[in-house]
C-alpha positions as CSV (number, residue, x, y, z in Angstrom):
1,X,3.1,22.6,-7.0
2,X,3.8,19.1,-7.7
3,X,7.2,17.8,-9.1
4,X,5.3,14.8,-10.8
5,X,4.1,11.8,-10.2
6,X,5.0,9.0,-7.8
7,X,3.9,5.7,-7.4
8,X,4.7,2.8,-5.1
9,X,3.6,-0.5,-3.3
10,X,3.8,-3.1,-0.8
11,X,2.7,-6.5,-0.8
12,X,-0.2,-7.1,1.9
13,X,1.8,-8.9,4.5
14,X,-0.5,-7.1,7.3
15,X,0.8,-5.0,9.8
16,X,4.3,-2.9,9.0
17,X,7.3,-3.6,10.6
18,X,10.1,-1.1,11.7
19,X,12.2,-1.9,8.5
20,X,9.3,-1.2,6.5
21,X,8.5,2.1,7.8
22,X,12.1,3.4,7.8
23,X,13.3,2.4,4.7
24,X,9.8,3.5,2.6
25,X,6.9,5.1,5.0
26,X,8.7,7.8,6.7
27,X,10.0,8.4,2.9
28,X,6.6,8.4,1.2
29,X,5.3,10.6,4.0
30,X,7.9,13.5,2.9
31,X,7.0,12.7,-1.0
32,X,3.4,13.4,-0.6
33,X,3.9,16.9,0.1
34,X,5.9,17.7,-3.1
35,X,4.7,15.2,-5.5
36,X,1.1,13.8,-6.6
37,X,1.2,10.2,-5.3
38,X,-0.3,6.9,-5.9
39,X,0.4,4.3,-2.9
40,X,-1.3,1.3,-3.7
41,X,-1.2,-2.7,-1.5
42,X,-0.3,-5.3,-4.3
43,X,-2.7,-7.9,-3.7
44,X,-2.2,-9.1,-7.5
45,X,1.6,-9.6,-6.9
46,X,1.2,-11.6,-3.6
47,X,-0.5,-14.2,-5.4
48,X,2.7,-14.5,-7.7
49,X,4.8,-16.5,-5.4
50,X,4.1,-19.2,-2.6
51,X,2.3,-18.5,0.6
52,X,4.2,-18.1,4.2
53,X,6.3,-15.4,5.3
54,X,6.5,-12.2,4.2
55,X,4.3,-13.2,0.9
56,X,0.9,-14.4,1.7
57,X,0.5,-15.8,-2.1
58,X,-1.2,-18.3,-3.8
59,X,-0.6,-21.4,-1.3
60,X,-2.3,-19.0,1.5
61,X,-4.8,-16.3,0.9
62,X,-7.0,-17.2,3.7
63,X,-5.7,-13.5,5.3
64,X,-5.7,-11.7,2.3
65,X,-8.4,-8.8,3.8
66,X,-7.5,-8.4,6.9
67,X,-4.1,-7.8,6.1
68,X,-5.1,-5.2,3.5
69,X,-7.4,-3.4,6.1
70,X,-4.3,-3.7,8.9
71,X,-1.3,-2.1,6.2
72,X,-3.7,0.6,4.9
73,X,-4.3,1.1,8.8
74,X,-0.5,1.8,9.2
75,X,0.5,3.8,6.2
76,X,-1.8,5.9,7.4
77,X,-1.2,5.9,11.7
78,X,2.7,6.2,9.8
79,X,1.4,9.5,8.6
80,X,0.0,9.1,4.7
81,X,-2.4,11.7,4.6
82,X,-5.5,10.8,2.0
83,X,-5.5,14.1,1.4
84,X,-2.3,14.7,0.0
85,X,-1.9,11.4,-2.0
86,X,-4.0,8.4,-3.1
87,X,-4.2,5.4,-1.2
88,X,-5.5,2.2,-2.5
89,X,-6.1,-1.5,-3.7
90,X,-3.7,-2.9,-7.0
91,X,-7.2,-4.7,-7.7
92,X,-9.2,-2.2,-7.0
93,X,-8.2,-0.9,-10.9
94,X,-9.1,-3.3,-13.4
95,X,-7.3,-0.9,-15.8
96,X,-3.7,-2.1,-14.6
97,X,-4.7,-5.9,-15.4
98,X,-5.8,-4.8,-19.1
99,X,-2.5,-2.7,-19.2
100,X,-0.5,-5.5,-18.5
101,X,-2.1,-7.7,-20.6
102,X,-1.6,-5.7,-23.6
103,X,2.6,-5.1,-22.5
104,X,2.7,-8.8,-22.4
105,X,1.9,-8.7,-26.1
106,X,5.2,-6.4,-26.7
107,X,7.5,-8.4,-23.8
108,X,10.4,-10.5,-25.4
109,X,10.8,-13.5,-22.7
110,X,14.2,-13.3,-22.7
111,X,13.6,-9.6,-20.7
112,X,11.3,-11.2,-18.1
113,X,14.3,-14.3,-17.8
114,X,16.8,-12.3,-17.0
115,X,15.0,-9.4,-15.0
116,X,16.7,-9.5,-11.7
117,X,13.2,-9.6,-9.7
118,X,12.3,-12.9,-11.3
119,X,15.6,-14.0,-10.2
120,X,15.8,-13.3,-6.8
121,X,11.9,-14.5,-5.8
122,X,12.6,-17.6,-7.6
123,X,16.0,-18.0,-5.5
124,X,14.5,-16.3,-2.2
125,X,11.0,-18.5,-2.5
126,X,13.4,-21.5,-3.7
127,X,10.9,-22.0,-6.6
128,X,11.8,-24.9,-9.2
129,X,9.1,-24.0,-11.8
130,X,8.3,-21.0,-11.7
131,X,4.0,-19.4,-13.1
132,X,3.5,-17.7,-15.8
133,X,2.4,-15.3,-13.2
134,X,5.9,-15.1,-11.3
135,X,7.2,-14.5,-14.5
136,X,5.2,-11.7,-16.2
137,X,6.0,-10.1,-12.3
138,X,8.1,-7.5,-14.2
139,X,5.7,-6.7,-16.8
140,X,2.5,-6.1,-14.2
141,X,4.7,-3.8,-12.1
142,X,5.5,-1.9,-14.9
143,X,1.8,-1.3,-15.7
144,X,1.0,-0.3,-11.7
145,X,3.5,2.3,-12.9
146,X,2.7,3.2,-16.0
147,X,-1.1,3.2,-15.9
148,X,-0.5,6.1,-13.7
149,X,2.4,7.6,-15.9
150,X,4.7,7.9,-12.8
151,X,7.6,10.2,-13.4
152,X,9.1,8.4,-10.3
153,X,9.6,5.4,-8.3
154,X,11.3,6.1,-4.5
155,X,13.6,3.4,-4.7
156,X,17.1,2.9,-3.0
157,X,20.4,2.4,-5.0
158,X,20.2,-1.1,-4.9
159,X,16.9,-1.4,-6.4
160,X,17.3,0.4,-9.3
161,X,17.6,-1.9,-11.8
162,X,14.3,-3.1,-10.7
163,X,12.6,0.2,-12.0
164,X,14.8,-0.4,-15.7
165,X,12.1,-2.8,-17.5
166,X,9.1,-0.5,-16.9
167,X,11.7,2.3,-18.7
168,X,12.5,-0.4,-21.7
169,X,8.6,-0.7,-22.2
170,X,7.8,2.7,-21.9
171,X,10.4,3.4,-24.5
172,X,8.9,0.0,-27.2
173,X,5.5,1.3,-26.7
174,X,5.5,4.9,-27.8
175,X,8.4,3.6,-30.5
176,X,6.3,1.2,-31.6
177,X,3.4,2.5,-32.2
178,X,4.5,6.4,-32.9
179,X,2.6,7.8,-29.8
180,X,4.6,9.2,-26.5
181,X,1.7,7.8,-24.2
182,X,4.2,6.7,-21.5
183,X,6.9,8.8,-19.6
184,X,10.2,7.3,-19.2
185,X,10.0,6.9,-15.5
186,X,12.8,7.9,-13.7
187,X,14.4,6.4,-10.4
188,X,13.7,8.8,-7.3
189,X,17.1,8.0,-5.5
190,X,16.3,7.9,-1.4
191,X,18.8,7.2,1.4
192,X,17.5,4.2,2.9
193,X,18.4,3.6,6.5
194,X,19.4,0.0,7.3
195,X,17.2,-1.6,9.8
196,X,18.6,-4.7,10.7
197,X,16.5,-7.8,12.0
198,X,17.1,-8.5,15.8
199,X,19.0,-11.4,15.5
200,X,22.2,-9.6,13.3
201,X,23.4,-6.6,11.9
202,X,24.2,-8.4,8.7
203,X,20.6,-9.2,8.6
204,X,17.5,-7.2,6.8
205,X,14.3,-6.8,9.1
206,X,12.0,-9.9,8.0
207,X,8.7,-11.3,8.9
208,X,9.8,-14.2,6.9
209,X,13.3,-14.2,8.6
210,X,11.5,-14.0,12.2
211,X,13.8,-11.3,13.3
212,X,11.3,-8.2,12.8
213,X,9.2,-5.4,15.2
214,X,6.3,-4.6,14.5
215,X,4.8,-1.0,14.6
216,X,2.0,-2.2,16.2
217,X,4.1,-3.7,19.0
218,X,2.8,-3.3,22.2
219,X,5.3,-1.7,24.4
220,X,5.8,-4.4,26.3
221,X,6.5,-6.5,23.5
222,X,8.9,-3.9,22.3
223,X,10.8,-4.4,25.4
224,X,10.9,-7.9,25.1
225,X,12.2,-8.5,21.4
226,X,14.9,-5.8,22.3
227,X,15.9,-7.7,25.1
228,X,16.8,-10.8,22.5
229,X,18.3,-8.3,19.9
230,X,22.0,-9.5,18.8
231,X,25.1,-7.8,21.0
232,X,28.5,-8.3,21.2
233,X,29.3,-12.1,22.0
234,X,32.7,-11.2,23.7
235,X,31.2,-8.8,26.1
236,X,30.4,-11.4,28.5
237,X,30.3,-8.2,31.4
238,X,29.6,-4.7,31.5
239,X,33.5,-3.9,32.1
240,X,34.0,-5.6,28.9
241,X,35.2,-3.6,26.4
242,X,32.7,-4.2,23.5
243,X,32.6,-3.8,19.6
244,X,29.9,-1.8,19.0
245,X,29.7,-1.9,15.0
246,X,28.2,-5.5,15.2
247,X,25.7,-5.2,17.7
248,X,22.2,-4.6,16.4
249,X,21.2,-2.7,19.7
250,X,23.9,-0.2,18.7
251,X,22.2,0.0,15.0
252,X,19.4,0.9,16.6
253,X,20.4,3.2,19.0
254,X,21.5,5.3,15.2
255,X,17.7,5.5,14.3
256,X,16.0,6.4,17.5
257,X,18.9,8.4,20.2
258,X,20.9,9.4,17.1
259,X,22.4,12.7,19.7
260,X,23.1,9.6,21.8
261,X,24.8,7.0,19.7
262,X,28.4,8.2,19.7
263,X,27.9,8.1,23.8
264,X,26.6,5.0,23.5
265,X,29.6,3.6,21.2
266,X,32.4,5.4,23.4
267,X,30.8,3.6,27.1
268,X,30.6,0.2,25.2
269,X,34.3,0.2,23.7
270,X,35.5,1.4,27.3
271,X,33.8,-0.9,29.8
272,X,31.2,1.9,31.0
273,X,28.2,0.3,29.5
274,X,26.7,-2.9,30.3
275,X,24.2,-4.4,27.7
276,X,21.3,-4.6,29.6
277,X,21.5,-0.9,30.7
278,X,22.2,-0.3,27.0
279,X,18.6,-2.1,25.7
280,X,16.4,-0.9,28.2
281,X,17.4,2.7,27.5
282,X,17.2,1.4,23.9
283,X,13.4,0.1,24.3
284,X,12.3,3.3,26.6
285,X,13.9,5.7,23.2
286,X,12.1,3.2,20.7
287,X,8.6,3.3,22.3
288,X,8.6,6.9,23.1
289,X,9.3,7.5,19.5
290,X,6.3,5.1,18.3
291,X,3.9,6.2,20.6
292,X,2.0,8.4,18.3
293,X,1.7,6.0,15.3
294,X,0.3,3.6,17.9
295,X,-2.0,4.9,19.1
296,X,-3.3,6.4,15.5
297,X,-3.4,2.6,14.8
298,X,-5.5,1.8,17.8
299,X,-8.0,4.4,16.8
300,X,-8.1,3.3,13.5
301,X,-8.1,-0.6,14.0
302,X,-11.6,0.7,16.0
303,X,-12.6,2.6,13.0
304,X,-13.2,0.3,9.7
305,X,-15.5,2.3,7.7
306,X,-13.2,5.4,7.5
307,X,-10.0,3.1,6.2
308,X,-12.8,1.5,3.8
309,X,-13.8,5.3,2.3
310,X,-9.7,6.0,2.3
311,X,-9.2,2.7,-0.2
312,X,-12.1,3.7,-2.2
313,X,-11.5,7.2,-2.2
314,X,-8.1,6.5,-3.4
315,X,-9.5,3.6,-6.2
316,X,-11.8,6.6,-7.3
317,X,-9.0,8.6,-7.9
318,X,-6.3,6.5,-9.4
319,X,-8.9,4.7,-11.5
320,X,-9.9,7.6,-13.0
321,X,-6.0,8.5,-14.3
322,X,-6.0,5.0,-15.3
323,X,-8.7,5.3,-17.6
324,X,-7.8,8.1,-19.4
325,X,-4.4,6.0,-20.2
326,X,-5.9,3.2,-21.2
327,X,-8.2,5.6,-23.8
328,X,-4.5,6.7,-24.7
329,X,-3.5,3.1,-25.0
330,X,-6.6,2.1,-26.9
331,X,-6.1,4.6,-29.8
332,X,-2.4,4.1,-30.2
333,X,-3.2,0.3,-30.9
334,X,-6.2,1.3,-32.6
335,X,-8.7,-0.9,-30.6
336,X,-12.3,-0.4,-30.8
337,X,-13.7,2.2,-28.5
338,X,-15.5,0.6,-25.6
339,X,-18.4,3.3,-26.2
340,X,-18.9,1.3,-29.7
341,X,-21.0,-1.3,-28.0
């Protein structure tokens, strides 16, 4: 029986990349069995902030499509069964835009100027005046939740005072107009794995950054961006003692020959383990454990018309939850019925 609800997103930045699917995928994969879910590509929100990178926004959208079709083709090659949970497009419900519209009307500015989102894509995007639409970011992720009612959001420690403004306007809605329409969402606490990007273990995995793998990799691409990954500068020779705790290779070797690692760490501190030997018994662990999602994405890629019925299916569904909140919505502000007209 499901727990409750759960809804998240990604921004449609095409194909995944490793630090994607370990630190949400393989997490939303596990949640679909216990709770009702609603995974949904934020095409709305990539318009917020410039183009380039990791954000294909409002200076770029010349990809937008095909980098819908190629994430939906991942989530579910990563193992996001339709199914089990809803799978679909942020615009593909017209209901969240109303929702967030009518939040904006209840949003003091001095929330959305202080939210710590706003902050950091303003910092990370280096963006001097910031949209109206960068800046209401907040508000329209709190109505992907809510329009839902999501009892949960799968976030990691450090994201979750992201999750505390769709709370606060959960909370002035229903006390402002004398209606419980919203649940107070809570934060699902998950233990993200750090993936590092290839170039340091101090690093998160980017596209933006230029230091990410893609799941779609081929595996002889795989074997070439390990072979750059980041080692230990003073281990000039494979008698060198190393220092395995800043080497990304080693990082990696945790999340795929985790029996392994400690091996691994005790042959590099003692001379036993040169770095080349180390990454190519790195690559052969890495694409023997993405094998199976690969080729699920090649038979997908070849396959349009089934991801298409998946995104509608999954608009089909979350629309109609959305509507019935927005009937919710509607009578606690006492708006006219749309059936008047």
């Amino acid at each position: 029986m499901s727990k409750g609800r759960v809804t998240s997103g990604m921004r449609p930045t095409g194909g995944i990349h490793l630090g994607n699917l370990h630190g949400a995928l393989d997490n939303w994969v596990k949640l679909q069995n216990d709770y009702e879910c609603y995974f949904f590509i934020v095409d709305w929100h990539a318009l917020t902030t410039p183009g380039g990178g990791d954000a294909l926004g409002y200076e770029n959208v010349s990809r937008m499509r095909e980098n819908v079709v190629e994430m939906a083709v991942d989530w579910v090659a990563a193992g996001l069964d339709p199914d089990k949970c809803s799978i679909f497009v942020q615009s593909h419900v017209p209901e969240v835009a109303e929702l967030h519209l009518i939040f904006s009307m209840i949003t003091p500015l001095g929330w959305l100027e202080r939210n710590p989102t706003v902050r950091e894509m303003i910092t990370g995007y280096k963006i001097e005046s910031p949209s109206y639409g960068l800046l209401g970011y907040p508000t329209l992720q709190a109505a992907d939740i809510l329009v839902y009612k999501g009892d949960f959001v799968p976030v990691g420690k450090d994201q979750e005072a992201h999750v505390n403004m769709t709370r606060d306007l959960a909370q002035r809605f229903n006390s402002l107009y004398g209606r419980d329409v919203f649940p107070i969402t809570q934060v699902l606490l998950t233990q993200v794995p750090k993936v590092p990007g290839i170039d340091s273990v101090e690093k998160k995995m980017s596209k933006s950054a230029g230091n990410s793998i893609a799941v779609g990799c081929s595996e002889e691409r795989t074997i070439e961006l390990v072979r750059t990954m980041f080692t230990d500068p003073v281990k000039m020779r494979k008698n060198d003692k190393g220092h395995p705790d800043g080497c990304v290779v080693y990082a990696f070797h945790g999340l795929y020959n985790k029996a392994e690692q400690p091996v691994v760490r005790r042959e590099c501190e003692e001379g036993l383990r040169g770095c080349v030997d180390c990454k190519k018994a790195l690559a052969a662990k890495m694409n023997e454990a993405l094998r199976g999602i690969r080729e699920r994405r090649r038979e997908l890629m070849n396959k349009p018309d089934r991801i298409k019925d998946i995104l509608m299916n999954g608009a089909s569904r979350a629309r109609a939850v959305a509507q019935t909140t927005l009937g919710e919505v509607r009578e606690a502000l006492n708006l006219p019925p749309k059936e008047i007209f």
